[in-house]
N, C-alpha and C positions, 0 to 999 in steps of 0.2 A: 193761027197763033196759038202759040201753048198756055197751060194756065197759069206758067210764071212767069213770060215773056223773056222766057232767055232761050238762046241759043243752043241745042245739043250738041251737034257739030266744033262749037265753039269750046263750049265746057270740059269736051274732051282734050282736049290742048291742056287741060289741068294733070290729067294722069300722065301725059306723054310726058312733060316739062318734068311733073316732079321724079318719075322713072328714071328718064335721060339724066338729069342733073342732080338729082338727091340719092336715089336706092341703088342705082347701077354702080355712082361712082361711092358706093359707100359713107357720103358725107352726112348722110341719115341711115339709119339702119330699119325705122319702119315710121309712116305714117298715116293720121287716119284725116279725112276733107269732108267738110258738108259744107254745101249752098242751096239756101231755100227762098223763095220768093213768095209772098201772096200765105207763107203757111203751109206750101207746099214743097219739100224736097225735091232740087233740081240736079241736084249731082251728089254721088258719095261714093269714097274710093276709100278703099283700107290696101294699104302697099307696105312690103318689107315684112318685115320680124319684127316682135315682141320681146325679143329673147335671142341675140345673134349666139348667146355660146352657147346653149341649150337647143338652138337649130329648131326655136317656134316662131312658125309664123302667125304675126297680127291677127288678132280677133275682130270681130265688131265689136264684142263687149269687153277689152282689152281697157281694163284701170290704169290710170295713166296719175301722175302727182302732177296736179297744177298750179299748185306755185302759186304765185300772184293772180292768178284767175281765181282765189279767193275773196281777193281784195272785193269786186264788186259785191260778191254773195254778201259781206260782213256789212257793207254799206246800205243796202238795201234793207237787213236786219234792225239795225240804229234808225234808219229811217221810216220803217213799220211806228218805232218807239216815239217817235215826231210827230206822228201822224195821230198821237195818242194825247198829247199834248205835253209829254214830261219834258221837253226841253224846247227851246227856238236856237236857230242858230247861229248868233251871234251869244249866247249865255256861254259862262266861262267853263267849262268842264271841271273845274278844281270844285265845284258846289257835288261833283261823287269822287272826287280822289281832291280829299282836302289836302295831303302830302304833297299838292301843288302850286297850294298858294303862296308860296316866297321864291316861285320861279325867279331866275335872271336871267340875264343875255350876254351873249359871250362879247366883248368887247374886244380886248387884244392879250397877249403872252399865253402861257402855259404855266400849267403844275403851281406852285404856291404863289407865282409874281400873277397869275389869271386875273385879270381885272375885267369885273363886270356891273351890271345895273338893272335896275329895276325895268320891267317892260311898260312897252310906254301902253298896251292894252292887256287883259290876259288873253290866253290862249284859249280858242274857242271850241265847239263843235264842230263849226262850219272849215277852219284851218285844220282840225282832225282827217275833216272828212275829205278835204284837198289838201293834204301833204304841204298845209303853208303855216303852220304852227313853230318852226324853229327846232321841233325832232331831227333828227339824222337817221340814217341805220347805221352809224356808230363806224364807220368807214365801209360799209356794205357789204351787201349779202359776198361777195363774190374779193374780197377786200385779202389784198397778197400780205400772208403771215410777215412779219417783221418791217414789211413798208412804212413811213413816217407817215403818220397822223397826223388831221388835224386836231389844234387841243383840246376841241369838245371831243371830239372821236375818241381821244383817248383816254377823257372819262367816262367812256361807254365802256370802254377797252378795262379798266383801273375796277370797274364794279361789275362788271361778267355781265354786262347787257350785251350779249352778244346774238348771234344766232344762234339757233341750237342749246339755247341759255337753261340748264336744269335745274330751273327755278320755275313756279306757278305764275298763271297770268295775273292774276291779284298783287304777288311780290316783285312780278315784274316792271307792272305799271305804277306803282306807287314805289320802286328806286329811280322810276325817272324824274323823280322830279328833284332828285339831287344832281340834276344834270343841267349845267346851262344850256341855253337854248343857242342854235348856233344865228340866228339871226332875230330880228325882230319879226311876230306874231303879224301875218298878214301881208309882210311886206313881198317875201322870196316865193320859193318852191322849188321842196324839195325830197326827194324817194326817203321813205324813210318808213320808221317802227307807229308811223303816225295807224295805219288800219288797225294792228297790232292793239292800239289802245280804243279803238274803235268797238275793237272786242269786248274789252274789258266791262267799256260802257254799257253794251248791253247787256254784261254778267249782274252789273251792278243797278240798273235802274230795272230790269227784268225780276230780278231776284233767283233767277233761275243759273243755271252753269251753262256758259255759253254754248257748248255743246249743243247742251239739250233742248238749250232755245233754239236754233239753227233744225236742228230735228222736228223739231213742233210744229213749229211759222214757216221754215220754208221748206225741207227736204219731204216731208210726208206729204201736206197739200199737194207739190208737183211730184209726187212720187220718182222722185230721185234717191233710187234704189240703190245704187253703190256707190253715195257720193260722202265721206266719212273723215275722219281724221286718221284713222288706222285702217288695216288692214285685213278683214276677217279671218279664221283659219281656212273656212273654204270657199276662199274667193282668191286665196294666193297665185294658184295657177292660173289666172287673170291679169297678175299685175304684171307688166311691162319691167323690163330693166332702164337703169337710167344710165348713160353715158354723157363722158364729159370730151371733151377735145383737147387734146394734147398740144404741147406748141407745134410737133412734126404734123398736123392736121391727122393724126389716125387717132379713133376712137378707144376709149377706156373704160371698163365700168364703175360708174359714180357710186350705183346704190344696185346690189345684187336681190330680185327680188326673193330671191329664197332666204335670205339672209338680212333684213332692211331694219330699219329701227319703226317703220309704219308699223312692223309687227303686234306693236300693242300701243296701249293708247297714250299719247304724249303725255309727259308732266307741263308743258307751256303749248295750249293750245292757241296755236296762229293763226287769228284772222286775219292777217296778212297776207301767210302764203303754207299754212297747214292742211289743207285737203287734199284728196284724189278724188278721179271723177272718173266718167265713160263720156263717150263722146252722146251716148242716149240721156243721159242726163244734164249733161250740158248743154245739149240741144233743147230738152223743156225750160229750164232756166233763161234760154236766150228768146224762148220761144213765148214764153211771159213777159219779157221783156221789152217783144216785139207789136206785143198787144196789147201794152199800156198796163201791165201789171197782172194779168187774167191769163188763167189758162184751163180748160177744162171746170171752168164755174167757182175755181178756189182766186180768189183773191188776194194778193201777195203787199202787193202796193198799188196805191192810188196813181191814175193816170197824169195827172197836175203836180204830185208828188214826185212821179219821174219824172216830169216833165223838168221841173225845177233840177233835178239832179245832173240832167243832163243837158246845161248849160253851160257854157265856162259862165267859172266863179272866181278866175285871178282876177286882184286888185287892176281896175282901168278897162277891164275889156280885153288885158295885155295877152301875147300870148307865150308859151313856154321860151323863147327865144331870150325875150326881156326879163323874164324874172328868177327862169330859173337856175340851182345852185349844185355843182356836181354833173358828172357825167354818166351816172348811172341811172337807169330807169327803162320801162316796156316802151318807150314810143320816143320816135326822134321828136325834136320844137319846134320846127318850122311850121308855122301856119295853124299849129296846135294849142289849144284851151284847156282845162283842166275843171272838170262839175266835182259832185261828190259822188267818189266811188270811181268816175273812169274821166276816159281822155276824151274828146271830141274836135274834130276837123272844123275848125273858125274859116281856114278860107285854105279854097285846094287849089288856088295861085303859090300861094307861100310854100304850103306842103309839097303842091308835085302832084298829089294824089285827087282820086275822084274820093267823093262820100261829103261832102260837106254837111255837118248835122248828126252824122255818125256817131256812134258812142263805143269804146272800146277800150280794151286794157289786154295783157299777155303775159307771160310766167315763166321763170328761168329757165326752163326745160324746155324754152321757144314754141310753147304751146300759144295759140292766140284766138279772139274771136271779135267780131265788131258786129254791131245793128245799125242797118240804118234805115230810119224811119221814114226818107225821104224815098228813097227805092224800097221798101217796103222788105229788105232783105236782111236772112242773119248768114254770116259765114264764121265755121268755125275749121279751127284745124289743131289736129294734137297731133306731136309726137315726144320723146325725151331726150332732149341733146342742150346739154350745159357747157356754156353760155348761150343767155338767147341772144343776144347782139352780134353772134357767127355768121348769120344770114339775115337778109331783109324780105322773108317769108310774105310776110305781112303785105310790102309794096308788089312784091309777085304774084302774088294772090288776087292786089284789089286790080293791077293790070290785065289778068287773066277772066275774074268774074265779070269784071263792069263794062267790058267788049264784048260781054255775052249777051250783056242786055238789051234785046231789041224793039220793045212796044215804044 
């Protein structure tokens, strides 16, 4: 038996699939795979190009932008600050962004006829920290220029809270709160600018620039060496290009890495989906994650601390099917819970899928990773190809690993 109890034989079926069916027929242009078990690396493949019009191929240390595979890093952060004792969570968030307190909730109409009210709780920590606060992403990341809005969305739309918003995260979070909320605090769930403020919170109860906090507490302790919000000068020929998908299914480039805006440091730094990573550093981050908070003697967060994070925390026990709003987000609903910070497999009847207990989340650029603490495994996988909902990577993957498994 091996020391991870997976199968080799088996695992190899992961480079053949994604060859045959991703890099050959060009539907991905390069990607990179780890699966480890016990702590131990049981499979890793790097396939394709980094770079298809420049004719480089895939690094191991090839920086990739992952998107919402920030979200967890930023939730972890806020919850270092918990562990501290500056907030519980059910406290209203509006006690550091006073610009909050005369939230409403969107009722019915648009534009001047808007009729709204007062929320029956305020919005909390805890709804920050699961996307059930009544934020939006203001008709989303990925939202078709001149499509109808809805009329919260479109005063996201009306006040430049948008993506890509050239405004600071301090002016950013405190214009939302001239935004109705598009449902009541606690009731829904929904993808939104919710991490985004997440940030914010630790800009403002730290006292630090969230940046710098994110460098201090976690990226230095795990030495996560190139994992950043821009992109250094000599680390460029590192960074990957990002492609997007055309309706004819041929690929485009999104973000030319010689030419990208990572280039220097954001004016609106996104704890929602502003980083790059390596797949080496992603892997110590998951690899902490895996071991209750700990890795190589630095302490990130408490074991009980994650523990609690990665629970669902939708109202009832429900799971994404029943409550949630929009069809945008990293993870289908079926069978799905929602902690703070990621998704978790409530029952893999519903889902389809193995993992139950799982923790996980994924990033526009169809980058994705899960822990699961019940097999004792992390699997990660990066590559750049926008939209992430093109493929069900993710389901192929946990059919591919978890037939590996043989102790």
């Amino acid at each position: 038996m091996s020391q991870h109890g997976l199968d080799a034989d088996r695992l190899s079926l992961i480079t053949e699939h994604l060859n045959k069916h991703y890099i050959k027929t060009g539907k991905l242009v390069g990607c990179q795979t780890l699966v480890a078990r016990h702590g131990k690396v049981a499979y890793q493949s790097t396939l394709g190009q980094m770079d298809r019009e420049r004719d480089k191929p895939l690094r191991d240390d090839t920086i990739f932008r992952i998107y919402s595979m920030t979200k967890p890093i930023t939730s972890i952060a806020l919850m270092q600050l918990y562990e501290q004792g500056h907030f519980q969570l059910n406290d209203a968030v509006s006690r550091y962004i006073p610009e909050w307190k005369k939230q409403r909730v969107w009722v019915s109409g648009s534009g001047p006829t808007m009729q709204t009210k007062a929320p029956d709780r305020p919005v909390s920590f805890r709804h920050m920290l699961n996307h059930s606060g009544g934020i939006t992403y203001g008709g989303g990341p990925l939202a078709i220029p001149g499509a109808t809005l809805h009329p919260v969305d479109q005063v996201y739309s009306d006040l430049g809270l948008t993506r890509g918003a050239r405004q600071d995260l301090e002016s950013f979070v405190k214009k939302l709160g001239q935004v109705p909320l598009r449902y009541e605090p606690g009731e829904r769930w929904m993808y939104s600018f919710s991490t985004d403020v997440c940030g914010y919170l630790v800009q403002a109860i730290s006292g630090m620039p969230f940046e710098d906090y994110l460098q201090k507490h976690i990226f230095d302790p795990l030495g996560m060496k190139d994992t950043a919000f821009h992109i250094a000068p000599e680390k460029v020929d590192r960074f990957a290009a990002n492609y997007v998908r055309r309706e004819d299914k041929s690929l485009a480039v999104m973000d030319d890495p010689q030419n990208s805006s990572y280039a220097k440091p954001p004016v609106f730094v996104s704890g929602g989906g502003g980083l790059v990573s390596t797949m080496t550093d992603y892997h110590r981050f998951c690899e902490m994650l895996r071991r209750g908070g700990e890795l190589d003697g630095a302490r990130i967060i408490g074991p009980r601390t994650l523990r609690l994070m990665t629970q669902n925390h939708l109202a009832g026990g429900k799971d994404l099917t029943q409550v949630a709003l929009g069809n945008f987000s990293e993870t289908a609903n079926e069978g799905i819970g929602f902690g703070l910070g990621f998704a978790t497999t409530i029952s893999e009847v519903a889902a389809g899928s193995y993992g139950p207990g799982d923790f996980y989340w994924g990033g526009m650029a169809s980058t994705i990773f899960w822990v699961d603490p019940v097999e004792d495994l992390v699997v990660i996988f990066m590559t750049q190809l926008v939209p992430s909902g093109t493929f069900n990577i993710r389901g192929q993957l946990k059919n591919l690993v978890y037939s590996a498994i043989v102790d």
